[in-house]
C-alpha positions as CSV (number, residue, x, y, z in Angstrom):
1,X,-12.4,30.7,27.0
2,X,-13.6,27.1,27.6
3,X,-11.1,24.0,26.4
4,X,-12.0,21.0,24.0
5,X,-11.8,17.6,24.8
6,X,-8.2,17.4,23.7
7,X,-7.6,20.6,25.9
8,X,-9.1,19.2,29.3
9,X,-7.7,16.0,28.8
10,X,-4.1,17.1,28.5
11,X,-4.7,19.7,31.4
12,X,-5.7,17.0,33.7
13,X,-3.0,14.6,32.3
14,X,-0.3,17.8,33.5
15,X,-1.9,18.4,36.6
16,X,-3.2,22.2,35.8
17,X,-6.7,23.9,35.6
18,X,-6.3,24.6,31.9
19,X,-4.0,24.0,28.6
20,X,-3.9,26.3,25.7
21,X,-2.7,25.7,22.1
22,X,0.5,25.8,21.6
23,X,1.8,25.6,25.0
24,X,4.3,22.5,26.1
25,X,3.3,20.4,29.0
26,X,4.9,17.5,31.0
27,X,2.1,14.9,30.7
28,X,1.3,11.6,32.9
29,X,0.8,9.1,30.7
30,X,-1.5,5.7,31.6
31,X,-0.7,3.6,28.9
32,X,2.6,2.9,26.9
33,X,1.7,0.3,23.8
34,X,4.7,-0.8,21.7
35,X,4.9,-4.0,19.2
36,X,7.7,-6.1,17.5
37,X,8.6,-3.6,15.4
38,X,9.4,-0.6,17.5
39,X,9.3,-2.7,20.6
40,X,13.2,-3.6,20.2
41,X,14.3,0.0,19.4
42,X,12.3,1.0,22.3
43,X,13.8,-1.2,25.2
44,X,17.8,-0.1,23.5
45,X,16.8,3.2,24.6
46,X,15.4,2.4,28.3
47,X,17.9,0.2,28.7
48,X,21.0,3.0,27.6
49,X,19.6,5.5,29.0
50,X,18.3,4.2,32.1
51,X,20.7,1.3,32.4
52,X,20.8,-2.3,32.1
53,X,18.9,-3.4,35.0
54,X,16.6,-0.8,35.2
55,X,12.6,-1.4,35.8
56,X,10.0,0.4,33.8
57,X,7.5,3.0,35.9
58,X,4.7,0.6,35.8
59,X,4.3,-2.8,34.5
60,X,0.7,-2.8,34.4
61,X,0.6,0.6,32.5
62,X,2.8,-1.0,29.1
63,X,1.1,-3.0,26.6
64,X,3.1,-5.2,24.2
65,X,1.8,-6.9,20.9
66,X,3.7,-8.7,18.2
67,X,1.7,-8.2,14.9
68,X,3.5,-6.6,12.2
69,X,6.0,-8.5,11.2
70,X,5.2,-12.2,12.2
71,X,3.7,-14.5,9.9
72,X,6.8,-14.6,7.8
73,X,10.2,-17.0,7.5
74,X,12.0,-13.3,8.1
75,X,14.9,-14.7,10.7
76,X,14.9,-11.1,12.2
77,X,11.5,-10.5,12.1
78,X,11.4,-13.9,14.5
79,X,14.3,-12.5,16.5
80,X,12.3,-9.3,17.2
81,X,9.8,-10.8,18.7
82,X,11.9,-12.8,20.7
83,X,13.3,-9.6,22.4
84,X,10.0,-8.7,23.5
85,X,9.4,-12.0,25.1
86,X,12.7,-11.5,27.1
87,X,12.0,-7.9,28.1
88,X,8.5,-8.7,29.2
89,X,9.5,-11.8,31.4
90,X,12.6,-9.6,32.7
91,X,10.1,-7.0,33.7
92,X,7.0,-9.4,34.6
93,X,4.4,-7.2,32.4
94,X,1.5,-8.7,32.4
95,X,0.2,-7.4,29.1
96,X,2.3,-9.1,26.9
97,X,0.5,-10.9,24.2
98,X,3.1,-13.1,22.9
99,X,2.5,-15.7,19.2
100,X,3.6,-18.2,21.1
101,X,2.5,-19.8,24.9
102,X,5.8,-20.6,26.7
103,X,7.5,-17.8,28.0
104,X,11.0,-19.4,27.4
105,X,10.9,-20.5,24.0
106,X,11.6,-19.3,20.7
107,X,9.1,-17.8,18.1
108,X,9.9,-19.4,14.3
109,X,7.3,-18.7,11.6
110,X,6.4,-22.8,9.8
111,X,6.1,-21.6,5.9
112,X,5.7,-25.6,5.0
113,X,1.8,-25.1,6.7
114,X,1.1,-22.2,4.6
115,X,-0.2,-18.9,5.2
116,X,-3.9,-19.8,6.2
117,X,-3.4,-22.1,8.8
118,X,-3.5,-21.0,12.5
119,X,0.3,-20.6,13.2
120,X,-0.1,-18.9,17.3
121,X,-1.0,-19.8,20.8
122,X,-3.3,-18.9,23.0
123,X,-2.0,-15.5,24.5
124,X,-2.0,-13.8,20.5
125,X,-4.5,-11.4,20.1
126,X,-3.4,-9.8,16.8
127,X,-3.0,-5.8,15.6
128,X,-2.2,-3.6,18.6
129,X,-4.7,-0.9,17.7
130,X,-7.5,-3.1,18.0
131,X,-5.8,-5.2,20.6
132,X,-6.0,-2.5,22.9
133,X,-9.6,-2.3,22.7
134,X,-10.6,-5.4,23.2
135,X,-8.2,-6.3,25.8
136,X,-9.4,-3.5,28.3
137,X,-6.6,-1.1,28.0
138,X,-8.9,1.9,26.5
139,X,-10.7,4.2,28.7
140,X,-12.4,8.1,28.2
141,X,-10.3,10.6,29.7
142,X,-6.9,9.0,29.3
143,X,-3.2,9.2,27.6
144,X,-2.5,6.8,25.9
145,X,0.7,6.7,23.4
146,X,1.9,3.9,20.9
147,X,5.0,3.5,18.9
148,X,3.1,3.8,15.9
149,X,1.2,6.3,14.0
150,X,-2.1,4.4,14.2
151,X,-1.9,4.8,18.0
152,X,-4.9,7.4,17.3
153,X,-7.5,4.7,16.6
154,X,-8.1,4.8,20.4
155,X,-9.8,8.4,20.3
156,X,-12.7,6.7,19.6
157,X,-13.3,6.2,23.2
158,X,-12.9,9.2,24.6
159,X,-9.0,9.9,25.3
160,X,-5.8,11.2,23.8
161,X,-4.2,9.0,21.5
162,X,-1.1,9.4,19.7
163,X,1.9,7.9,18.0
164,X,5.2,8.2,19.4
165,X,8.8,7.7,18.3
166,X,11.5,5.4,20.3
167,X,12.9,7.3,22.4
168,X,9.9,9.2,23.2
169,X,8.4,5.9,24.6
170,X,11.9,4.9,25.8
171,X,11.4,7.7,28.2
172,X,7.8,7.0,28.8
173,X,8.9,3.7,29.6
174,X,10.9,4.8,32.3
175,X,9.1,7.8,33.8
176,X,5.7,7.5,32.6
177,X,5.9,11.1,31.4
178,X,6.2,12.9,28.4
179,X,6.8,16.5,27.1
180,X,3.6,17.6,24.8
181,X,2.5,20.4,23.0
182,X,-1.0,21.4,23.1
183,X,-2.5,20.8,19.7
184,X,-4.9,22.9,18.4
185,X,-8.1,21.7,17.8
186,X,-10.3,21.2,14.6
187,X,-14.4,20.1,14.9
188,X,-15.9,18.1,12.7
189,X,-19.5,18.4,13.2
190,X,-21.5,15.3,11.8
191,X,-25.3,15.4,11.2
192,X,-27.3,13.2,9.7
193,X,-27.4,8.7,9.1
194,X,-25.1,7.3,6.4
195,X,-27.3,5.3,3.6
196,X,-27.0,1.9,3.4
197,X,-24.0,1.2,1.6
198,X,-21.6,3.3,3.2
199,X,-19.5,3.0,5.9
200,X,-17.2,5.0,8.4
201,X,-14.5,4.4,6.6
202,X,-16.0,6.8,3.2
203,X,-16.9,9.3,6.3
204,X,-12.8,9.7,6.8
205,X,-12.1,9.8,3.4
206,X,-14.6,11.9,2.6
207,X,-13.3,14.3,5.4
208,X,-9.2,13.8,4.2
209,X,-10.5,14.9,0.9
210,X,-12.0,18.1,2.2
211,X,-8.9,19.2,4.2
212,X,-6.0,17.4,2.5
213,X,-3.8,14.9,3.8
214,X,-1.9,17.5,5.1
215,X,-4.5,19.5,6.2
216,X,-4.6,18.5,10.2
217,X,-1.4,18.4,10.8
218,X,-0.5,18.7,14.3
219,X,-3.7,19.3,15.3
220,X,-6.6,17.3,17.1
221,X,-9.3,16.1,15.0
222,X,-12.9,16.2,17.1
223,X,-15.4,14.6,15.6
224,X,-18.7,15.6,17.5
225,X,-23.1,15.7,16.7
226,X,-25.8,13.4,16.7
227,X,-24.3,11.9,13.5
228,X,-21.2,10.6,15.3
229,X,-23.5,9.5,18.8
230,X,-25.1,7.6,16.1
231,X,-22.0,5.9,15.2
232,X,-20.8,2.4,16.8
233,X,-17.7,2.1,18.1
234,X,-16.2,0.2,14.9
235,X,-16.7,3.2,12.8
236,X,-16.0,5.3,15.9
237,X,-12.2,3.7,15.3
238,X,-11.8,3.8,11.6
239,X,-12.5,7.6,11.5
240,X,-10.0,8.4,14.7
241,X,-7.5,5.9,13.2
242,X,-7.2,7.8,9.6
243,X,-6.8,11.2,11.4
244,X,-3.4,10.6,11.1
245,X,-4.4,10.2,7.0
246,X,-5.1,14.2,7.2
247,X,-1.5,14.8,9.3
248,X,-3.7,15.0,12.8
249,X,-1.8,14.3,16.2
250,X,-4.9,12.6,17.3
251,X,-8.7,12.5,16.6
252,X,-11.0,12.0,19.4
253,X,-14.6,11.1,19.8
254,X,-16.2,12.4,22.7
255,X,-17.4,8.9,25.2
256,X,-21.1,8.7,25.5
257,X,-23.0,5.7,26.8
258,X,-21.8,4.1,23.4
259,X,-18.2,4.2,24.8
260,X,-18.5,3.3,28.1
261,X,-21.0,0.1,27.7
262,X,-18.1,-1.2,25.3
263,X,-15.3,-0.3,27.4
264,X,-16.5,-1.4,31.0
265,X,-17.2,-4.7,29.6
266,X,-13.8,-5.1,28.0
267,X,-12.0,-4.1,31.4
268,X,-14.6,-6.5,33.4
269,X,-13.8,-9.3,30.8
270,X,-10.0,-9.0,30.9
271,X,-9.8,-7.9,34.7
272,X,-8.1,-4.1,34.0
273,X,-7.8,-1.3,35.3
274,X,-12.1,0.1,35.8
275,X,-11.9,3.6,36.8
276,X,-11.7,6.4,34.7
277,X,-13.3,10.2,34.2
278,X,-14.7,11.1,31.0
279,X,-14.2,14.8,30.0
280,X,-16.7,17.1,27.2
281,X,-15.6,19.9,26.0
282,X,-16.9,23.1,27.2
283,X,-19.5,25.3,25.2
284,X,-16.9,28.2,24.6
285,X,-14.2,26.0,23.6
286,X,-11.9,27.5,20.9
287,X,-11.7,25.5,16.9
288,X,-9.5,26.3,14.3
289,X,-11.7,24.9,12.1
290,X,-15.3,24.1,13.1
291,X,-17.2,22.2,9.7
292,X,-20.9,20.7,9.2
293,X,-21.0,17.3,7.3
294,X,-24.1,15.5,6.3
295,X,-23.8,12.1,6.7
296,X,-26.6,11.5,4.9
297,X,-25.2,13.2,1.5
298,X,-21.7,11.0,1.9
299,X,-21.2,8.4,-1.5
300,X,-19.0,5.4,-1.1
301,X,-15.8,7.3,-1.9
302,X,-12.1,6.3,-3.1
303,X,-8.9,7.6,-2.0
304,X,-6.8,7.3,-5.2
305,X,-3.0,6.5,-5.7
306,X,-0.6,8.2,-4.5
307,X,-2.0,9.4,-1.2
308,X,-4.9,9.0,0.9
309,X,-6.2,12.6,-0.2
310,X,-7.0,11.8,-3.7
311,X,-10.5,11.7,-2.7
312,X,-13.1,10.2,-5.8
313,X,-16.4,8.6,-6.2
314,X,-16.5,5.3,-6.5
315,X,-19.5,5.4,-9.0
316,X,-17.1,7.4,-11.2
317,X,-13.7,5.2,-11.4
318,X,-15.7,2.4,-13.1
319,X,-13.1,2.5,-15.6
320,X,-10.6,1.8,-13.1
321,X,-9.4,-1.6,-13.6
322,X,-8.4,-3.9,-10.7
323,X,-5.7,-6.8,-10.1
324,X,-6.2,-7.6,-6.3
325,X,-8.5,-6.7,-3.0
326,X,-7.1,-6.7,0.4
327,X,-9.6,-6.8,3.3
328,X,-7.8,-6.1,6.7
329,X,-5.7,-3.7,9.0
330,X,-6.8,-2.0,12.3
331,X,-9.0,0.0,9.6
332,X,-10.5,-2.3,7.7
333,X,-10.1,-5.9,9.4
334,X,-13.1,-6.0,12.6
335,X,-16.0,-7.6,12.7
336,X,-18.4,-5.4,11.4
337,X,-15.8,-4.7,8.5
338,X,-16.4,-8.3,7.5
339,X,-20.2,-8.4,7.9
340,X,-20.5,-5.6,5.2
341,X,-17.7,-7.3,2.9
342,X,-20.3,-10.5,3.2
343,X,-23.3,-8.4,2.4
344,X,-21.9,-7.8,-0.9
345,X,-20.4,-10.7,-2.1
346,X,-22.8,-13.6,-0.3
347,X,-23.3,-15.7,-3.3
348,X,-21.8,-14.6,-5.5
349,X,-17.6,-15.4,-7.0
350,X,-15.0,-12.6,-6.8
351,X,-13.4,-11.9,-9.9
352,X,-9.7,-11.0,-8.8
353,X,-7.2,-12.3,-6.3
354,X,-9.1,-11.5,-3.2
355,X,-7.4,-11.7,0.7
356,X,-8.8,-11.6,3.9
357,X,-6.9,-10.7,7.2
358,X,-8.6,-10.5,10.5
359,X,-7.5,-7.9,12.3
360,X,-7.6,-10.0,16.1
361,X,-8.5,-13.7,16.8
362,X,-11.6,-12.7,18.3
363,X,-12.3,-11.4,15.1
364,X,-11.9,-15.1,13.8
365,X,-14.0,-16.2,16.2
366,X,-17.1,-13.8,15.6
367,X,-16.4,-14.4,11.7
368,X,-16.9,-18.3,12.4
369,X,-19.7,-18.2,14.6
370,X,-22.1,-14.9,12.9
371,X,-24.5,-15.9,10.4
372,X,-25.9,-14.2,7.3
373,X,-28.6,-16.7,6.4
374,X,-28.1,-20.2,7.5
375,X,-23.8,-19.8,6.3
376,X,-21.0,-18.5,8.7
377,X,-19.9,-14.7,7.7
378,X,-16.2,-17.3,7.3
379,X,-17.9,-19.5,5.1
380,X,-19.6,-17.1,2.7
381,X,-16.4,-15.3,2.0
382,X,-14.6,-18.8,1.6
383,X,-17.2,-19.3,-0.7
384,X,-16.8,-16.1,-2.6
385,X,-13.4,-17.3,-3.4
386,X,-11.4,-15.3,-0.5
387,X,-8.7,-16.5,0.7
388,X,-9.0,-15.9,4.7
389,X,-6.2,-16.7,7.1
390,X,-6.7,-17.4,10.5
391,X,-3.9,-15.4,11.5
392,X,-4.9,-12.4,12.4
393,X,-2.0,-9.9,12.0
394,X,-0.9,-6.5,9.9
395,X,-0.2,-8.9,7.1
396,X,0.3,-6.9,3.6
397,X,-1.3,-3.4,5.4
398,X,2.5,-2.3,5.2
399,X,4.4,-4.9,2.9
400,X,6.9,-6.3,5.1
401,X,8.8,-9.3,3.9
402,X,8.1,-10.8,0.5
403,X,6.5,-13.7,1.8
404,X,4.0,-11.7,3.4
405,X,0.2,-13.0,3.3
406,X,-1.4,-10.8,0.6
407,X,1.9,-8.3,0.4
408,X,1.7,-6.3,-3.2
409,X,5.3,-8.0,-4.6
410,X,4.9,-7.1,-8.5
411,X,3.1,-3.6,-10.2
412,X,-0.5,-4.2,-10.1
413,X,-3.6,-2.4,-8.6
414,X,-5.4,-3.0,-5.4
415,X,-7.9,-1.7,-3.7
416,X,-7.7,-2.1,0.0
417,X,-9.6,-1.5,3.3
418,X,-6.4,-0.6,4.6
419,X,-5.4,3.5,5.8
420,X,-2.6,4.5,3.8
421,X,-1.1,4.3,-0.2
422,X,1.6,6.0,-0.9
423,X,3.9,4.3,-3.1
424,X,5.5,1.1,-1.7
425,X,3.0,0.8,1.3
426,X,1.6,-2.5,0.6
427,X,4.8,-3.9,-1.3
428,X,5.5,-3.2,-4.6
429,X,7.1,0.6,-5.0
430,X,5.7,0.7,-9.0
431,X,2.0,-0.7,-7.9
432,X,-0.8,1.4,-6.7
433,X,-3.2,1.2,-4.3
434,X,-6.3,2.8,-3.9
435,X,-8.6,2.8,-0.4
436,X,-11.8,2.1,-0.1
437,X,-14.1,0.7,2.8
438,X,-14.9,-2.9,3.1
439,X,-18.1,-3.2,1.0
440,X,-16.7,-0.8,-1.8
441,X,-13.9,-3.4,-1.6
442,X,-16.1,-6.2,-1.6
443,X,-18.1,-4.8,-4.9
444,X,-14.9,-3.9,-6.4
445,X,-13.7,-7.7,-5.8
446,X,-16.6,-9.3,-7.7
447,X,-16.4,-6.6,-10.5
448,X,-12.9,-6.4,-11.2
449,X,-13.1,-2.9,-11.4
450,X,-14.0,-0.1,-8.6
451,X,-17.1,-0.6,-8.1
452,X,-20.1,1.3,-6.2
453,X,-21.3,-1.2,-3.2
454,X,-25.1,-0.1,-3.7
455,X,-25.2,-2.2,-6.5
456,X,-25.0,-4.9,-4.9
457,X,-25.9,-4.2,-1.3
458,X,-29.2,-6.1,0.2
């Protein structure tokens, strides 16, 4: 019996000739990502359980990003990330992408410039799950593990992916090692182009809906066929990031030429680590679940209130009146997420209170310089009526303090870009929030009501 991608990656990872299900392995792990909110938790735990003055196993192999809580007047949300900036010049990692530029100073959040503003230095990159990307610190083949649930989004390039707890990366951060069990493994064969219109993000939703958003749990999600070689790597990501949406412990892509044009110039670029072994799965691997989708039958779908499994149509919740759209998040906030969004609305005026978050400055950058027409993608959805910071960040993906760009802080609806809505997510425990990819957003936004993207899309 053959092994999946998951399978081969975590035997080579323990140093055997092959993993089954089920089985618990002591794995080698080659990157460690952590940010300012679990980042502090994180380093108590090295630090007590490996004392004081103890080193991590490998500077170059942790990756630290503020991003969650940051943009806000929050004095211990500041504080946090000030204990990163200690614990990174303590330990001389390289890969710490601090808000601010001097190693010694102090990181305080200027509410008086208001939210849109550029507020960081020149070392910021923005959310850790696209950070990691884009900073060359994603390659097929490897471990990877993050303090955060959304750790998965970096399946999409071939390796395994997963969240972690604190003192799971605690220990990681001191041996480099962890203790995993083998998950089983689900296949999600796609076949078939998506119509114009929709996006990777209905593909997820589409598939959550199908299974539940329970219905992977502790299990790797594969998505494999020439429907997902078609894919780029920005829908490559939204679909591993959301398998965590269906309960998944990681969803992986398997790398093609796709993957590693993207990810050799990203390590080139930023001067990281270039090696690395791809893996495919073998032709007698073992599925739990092995599924056929059409990509070509998919409709810009919904995930309703009060979890991401309440799969709909968006051409049927017409009725479904809106107060807000959010556009950002590791999901929803890259470049080709804000293309789309400017497809639709280009223009024309939104109708509701309408934010835009980048999800990484270079996202701000590529927004600023890539045209539709003779008007920067920035422009047009300035235009529209969007209000677009310049700090990329989380932002209102997960609430966070009240004075949070775009945070949810009275009962209302919104329909986000963003991966998860259950109740409280994005502020507000009594609003609701319903997910939807950018352009369905987008449409939505100018409607004031969900609204299908093909009506507008050009």
């Amino acid at each position: 019996m053959g092994m999946t991608l998951t399978e081969k990656i975590l035997a080579r990872a323990s140093g055997k000739a092959r993993v089954y299900a089920g089985e618990n392995v002591w794995v080698r792990v080659d990157i460690l990502m952590t940010y300012d909110v679990c980042g502090p938790g994180t380093i108590g735990v090295f630090k007590r359980e490996f004392g004081k003055s103890a080193k991590v196993w490998d500077p170059k192999k942790i990756v630290i990003t503020p991003d969650h809580y940051i943009f806000t007047t929050d004095a211990l949300c500041n504080r946090n990330v000030d204990t990163l900036r200690e614990f990174a010049r303590e330990q001389g990692l390289p890969y710490f992408y601090d808000i601010i530029d001097d190693p010694r100073g102090h990181w305080k959040y200027d509410a008086s410039r208001g939210p849109l503003v550029r507020q960081h230095g020149s070392h910021y990159v923005g959310v850790c799950h696209t950070a990691l990307p884009l900073k060359g610190h994603t390659r097929p083949g490897e471990v990877l593990l993050g303090t955060d649930s959304h750790t998965c989004t970096a399946g999409a390039f071939g390796e395994f992916a997963t969240g972690i707890g604190n003192t799971d990366a605690g220990f990681v951060m001191g041996t480099g090692k962890i203790l995993l069990k083998v998950p089983e493994t689900m296949l999600f064969w796609f076949e078939g182009a998506l119509q114009p219109g929709v996006m990777g993000k209905d593909v997820i939703l589409h598939v959550i809906g199908e299974i539940g958003f329970d219905g992977a749990t502790y299990r790797a999600m594969e998505f494999r066929g020439p429907g997902a070689s078609a894919m780029n790597m920005d829908d490559r990501m939204t679909i591993a990031n959301m398998a965590i949406e269906a309960g998944g412990k990681n969803g992986i892509f398997e790398a093609d030429q796709k993957t590693f044009d993207y990810v050799n110039e990203r390590v080139a670029a930023n001067g990281t680590k270039k090696e690395y072994e791809a893996v495919t799965p073998d032709a007698d691997a073992s599925y739990v679940y092995n599924k056929k989708f059409d990509l070509s039958k998919l409709e810009p779908t919904v995930a309703c209130h009060p979890d991401p499994g309440q799969r709909k149509l968006a051409r049927e919740l017409g009725h479904v009146a809106l107060d807000r759209a959010y556009i950002g998040s590791c999901t929803g906030g890259k470049t080709s997420d804000f293309i789309a969004f400017a497809r639709v609305v280009k223009g024309r005026q939104v109708k509701i209170d309408t934010f835009g978050v980048p999800a990484t400055t270079q996202v701000v950058q590529d927004l600023r310089a890539v045209k539709l027409g003779d008007k920067s993608v920035w422009q047009i959805l300035v235009d529209a009526g969007v209000r677009m910071t310049e700090n990329a960040g989380c932002a209102a993906c997960l609430g966070g303090p009240e004075d949070t760009f775009g945070r949810v802080n009275t009962p209302m609806k919104c329909i986000s870009a963003t991966n998860r809505n259950f109740p409280g997510r994005m502020g507000n425990r009594e609003s609701q929030v319903l997910l939807a990819s950018p352009a369905t957003v987008a449409a939505s936004a100018l409607t004031g009501k969900v609204t299908d993207p093909r009506e507008f899309w050009s």
